[in-house]
DOFIDREN-41790 format. One record per residue (C-alpha): y, x, z. Coordinates in steps of 0.5 Angstrom, whole numbers, padded with zeros to 4 digits, always signed. Example, Ala and Ser with C-alpha at 12.3 -4.5 7.8 and 13.67 -1.06 7.14 Angstrom:
// residues 2
-0009+0025+0016/-0002+0027+0014/
//
This chain:
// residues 348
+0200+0097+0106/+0201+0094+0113/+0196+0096+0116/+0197+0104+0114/+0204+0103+0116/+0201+0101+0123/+0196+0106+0124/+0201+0112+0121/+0207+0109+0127/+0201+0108+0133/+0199+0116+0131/+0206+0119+0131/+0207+0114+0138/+0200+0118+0141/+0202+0124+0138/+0210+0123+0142/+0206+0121+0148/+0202+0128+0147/+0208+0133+0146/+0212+0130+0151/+0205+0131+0156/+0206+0137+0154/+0212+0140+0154/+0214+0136+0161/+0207+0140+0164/+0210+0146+0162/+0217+0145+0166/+0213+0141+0172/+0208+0147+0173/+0210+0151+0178/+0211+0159+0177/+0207+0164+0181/+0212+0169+0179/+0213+0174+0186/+0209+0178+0191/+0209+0172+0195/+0204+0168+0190/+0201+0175+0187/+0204+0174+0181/+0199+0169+0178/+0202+0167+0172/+0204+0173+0170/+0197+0176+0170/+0195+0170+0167/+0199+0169+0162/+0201+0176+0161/+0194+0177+0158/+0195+0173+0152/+0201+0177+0150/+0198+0183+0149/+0196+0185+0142/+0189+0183+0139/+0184+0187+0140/+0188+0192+0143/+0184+0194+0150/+0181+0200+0152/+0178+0198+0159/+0178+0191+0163/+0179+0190+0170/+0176+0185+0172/+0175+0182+0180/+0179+0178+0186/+0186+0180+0190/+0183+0188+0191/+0184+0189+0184/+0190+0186+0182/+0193+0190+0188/+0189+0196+0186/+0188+0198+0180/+0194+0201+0177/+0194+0200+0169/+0200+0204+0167/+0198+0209+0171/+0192+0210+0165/+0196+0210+0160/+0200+0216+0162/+0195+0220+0165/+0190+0218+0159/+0193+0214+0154/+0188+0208+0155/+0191+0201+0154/+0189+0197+0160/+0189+0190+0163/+0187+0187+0170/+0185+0180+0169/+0183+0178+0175/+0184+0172+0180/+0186+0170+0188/+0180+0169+0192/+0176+0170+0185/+0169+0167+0186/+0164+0169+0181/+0163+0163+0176/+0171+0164+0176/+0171+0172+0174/+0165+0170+0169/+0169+0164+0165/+0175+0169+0165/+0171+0175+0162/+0168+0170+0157/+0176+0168+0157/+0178+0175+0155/+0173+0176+0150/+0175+0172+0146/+0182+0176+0144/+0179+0182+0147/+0174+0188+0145/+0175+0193+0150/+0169+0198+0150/+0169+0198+0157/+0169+0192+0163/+0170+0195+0170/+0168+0190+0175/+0170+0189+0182/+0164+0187+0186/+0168+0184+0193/+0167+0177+0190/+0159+0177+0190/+0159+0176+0196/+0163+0170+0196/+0158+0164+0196/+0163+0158+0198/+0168+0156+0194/+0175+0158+0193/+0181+0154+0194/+0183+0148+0189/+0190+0153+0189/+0186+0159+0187/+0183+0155+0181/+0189+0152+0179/+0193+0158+0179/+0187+0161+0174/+0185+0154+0169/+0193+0152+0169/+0195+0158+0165/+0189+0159+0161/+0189+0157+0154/+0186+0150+0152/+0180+0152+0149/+0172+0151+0149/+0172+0157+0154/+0177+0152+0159/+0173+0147+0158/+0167+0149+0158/+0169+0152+0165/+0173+0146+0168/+0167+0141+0166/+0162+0146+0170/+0159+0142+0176/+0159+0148+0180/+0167+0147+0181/+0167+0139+0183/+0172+0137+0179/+0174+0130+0177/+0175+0127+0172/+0182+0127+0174/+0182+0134+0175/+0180+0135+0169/+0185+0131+0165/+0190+0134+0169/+0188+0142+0167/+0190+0140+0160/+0197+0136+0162/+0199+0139+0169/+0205+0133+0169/+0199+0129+0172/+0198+0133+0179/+0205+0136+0179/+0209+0130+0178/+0211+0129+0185/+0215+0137+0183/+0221+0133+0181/+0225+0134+0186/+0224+0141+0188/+0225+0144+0181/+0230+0150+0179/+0233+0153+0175/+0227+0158+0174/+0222+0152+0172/+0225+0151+0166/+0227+0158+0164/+0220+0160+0165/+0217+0153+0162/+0216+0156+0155/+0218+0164+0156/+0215+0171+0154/+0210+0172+0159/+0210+0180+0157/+0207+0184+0164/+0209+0192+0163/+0205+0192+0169/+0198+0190+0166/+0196+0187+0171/+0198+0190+0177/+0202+0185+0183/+0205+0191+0185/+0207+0192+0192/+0210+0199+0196/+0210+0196+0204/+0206+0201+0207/+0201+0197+0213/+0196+0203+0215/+0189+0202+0217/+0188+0207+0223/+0181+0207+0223/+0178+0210+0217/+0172+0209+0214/+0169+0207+0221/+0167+0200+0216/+0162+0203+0213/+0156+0201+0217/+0150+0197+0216/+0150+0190+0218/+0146+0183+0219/+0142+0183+0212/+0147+0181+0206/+0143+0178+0199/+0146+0175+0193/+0145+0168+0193/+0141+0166+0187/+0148+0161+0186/+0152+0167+0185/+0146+0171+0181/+0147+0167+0176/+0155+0168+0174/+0152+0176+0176/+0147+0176+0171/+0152+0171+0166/+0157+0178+0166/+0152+0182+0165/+0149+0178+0158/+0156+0177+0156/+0158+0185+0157/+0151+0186+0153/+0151+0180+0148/+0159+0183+0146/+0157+0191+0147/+0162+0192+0152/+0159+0198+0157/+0160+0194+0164/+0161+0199+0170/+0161+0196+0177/+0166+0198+0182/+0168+0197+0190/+0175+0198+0191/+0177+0201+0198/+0177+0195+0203/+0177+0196+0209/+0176+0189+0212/+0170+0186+0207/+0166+0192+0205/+0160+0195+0209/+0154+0200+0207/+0149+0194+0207/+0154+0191+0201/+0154+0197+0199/+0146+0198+0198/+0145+0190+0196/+0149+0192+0189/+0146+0200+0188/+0140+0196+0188/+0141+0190+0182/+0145+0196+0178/+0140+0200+0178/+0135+0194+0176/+0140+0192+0169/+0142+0200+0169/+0149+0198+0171/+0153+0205+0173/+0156+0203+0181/+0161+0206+0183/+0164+0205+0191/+0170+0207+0192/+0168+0207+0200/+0164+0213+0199/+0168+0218+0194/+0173+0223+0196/+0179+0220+0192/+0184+0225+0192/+0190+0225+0196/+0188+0217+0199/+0190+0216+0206/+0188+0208+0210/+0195+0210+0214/+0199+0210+0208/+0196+0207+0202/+0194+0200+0204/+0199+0194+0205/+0197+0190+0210/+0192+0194+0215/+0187+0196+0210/+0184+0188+0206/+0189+0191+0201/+0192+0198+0197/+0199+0198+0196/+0201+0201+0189/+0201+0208+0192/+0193+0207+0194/+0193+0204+0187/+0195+0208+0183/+0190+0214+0187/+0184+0210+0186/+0186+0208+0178/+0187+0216+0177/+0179+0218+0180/+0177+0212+0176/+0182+0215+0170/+0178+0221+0170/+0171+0218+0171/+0172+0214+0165/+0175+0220+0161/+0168+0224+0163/+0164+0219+0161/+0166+0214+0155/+0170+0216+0149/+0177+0214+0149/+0183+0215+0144/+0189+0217+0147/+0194+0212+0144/+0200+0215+0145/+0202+0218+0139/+0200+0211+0135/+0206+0207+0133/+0202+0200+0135/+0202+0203+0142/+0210+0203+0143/+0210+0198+0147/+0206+0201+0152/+0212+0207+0153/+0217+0201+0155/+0213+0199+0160/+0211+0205+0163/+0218+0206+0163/+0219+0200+0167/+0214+0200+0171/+0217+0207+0174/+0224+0204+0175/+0221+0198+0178/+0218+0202+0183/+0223+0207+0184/+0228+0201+0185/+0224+0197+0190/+0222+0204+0195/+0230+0205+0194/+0231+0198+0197/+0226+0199+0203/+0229+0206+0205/+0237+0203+0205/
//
């Protein structure tokens, strides 16, 4: 009897050092609420809020999609429930383990993935990653990712994916109010995705970018992330589209020619937005920092060319009408008066 008493008490123990791990890490980890830290949090954990097995379409990429692709803009033009899962600096093993991520509360009919990051081979930094792995659930897909050599984590690292407490301790004295607000709240996004950004900071040259250069490959480190989307896309009978979104700074034909030709040899429809005719897209106005990036004006030009392709070639409901959807109308709503709020304080 003792020895049960002992064994029952030594479990709550673990169990307290556990709990207390846990809800401390949820304090101690920092918040990437703001433009300033892409709104990673948000993104990340705003995803998991969404209803199960509610998406149409999945955006998935690095910075160009999180600043491009303007979900609620689908859903007013088409009815189309959205989301743009996507990370800072993405490296393809990271957009992989987040599709897996992602299919496992999610059955869109179509994956749209952002191109821009094969031709990553270097690693990303350790903030990018953490940005991704510490808000991401504790399951078999994080820890299949966090134990991948291609990250070189160590097995403090590791541990510390689970219990941030262990890498963000030294926070003690910079915490505020928002950290313990925000440590165990409703990370609900009404813009599905989007860092939403309206400062205007043109590109003036065009499309002189669209040049060939040096010869690009895919390296075979990539290839095999590359191949893994596509065999998750296929295994889970998600049509999978390629896109580039407008980028001035890191896009040329030759890139361009390199992924035509391994989506022509896996029958992956490619769609580079460089080299088609958006409606009303101007580099003078709808980039926010010299043409790496859209603004929410280029944003929402390209979601609705992408809108329209979709619509052309895939069957959709218009949820509109679906009481399931009411949500959705919420967040157009805000997506709109933020907005508004944020070009009446830029014009005052």
């Amino acid at each position: 009897m003792k020895k049960i008493r002992i064994i029952i008490y030594s479990l709550l123990f673990i169990f307290m050092i556990i709990f207390g791990l846990h809800i401390s890490s949820r304090v101690f980890i920092p918040k990437w609420l703001d433009n300033k830290d892409n709104m990673h949090t948000w993104i990340t954990r705003g995803f998991y809020e969404e209803e199960k097995n509610s998406l149409d379409v999945l955006f998935l990429g690095n910075s160009d999609v999180y600043r491009g692709i303007s979900p609620i803009i689908l859903w007013d033009d088409h009815g189309i429930a959205s989301y743009a899962y996507t990370a800072s600096g993405q490296r393809l093993w990271t957009a992989y383990y987040m599709l897996k991520e992602a299919l496992l509360y999610q059955k869109p009919k179509v994956v749209v993935f952002d191109v821009d990051a094969v031709f990553s081979n270097n690693d990303s930094s350790k903030a990018n990653y953490r940005k991704v792995f510490d808000n991401m659930k504790n399951n078999k897909v994080k820890y299949e990712a966090i134990n991948d050599k291609i990250y070189k984590f160590t097995f403090e690292e590791k541990i510390s994916f689970y219990f941030p407490i262990i890498r963000y301790h030294s926070r003690y004295n910079e915490l505020t109010k928002e950290d313990f607000k925000y440590a165990f709240y409703n990370y609900h996004f009404a813009y599905k995705g989007l860092d939403m950004v309206t400062r205007i900071k043109p590109y003036k040259n065009g499309y002189d970018y669209m040049q060939k250069t040096k010869d690009v490959e895919i390296s075979d480190k990539v290839k095999k992330y590359l191949d893994g989307i596509v065999k998750l896309c296929k295994d889970n009978n998600v049509e999978l589209i390629f896109t580039e979104l407008p980028s001035a700074t890191s896009w040329n034909l030759s890139k361009s020619e390199v992924i035509s030709k391994y989506a022509k040899e896996n029958n992956i429809k490619f769609i580079d937005l460089n080299k088609e005719e958006i409606e009303g897209f101007d580099w003078k106005t709808d980039t926010c920092d010299g043409g790496d990036h859209l603004n929410v004006f280029g944003a929402e030009k390209v979601t609705r060319y992408l809108g329209k392709y979709l619509t052309s070639n895939y069957q959709f409901i218009n949820h509109k009408s679906d009481t399931k959807y009411k949500q959705w109308i919420i967040d157009s709503k805000k997506y709109h008066e933020d907005k508004n709020m944020r070009l009446s304080k830029e014009n005052n």
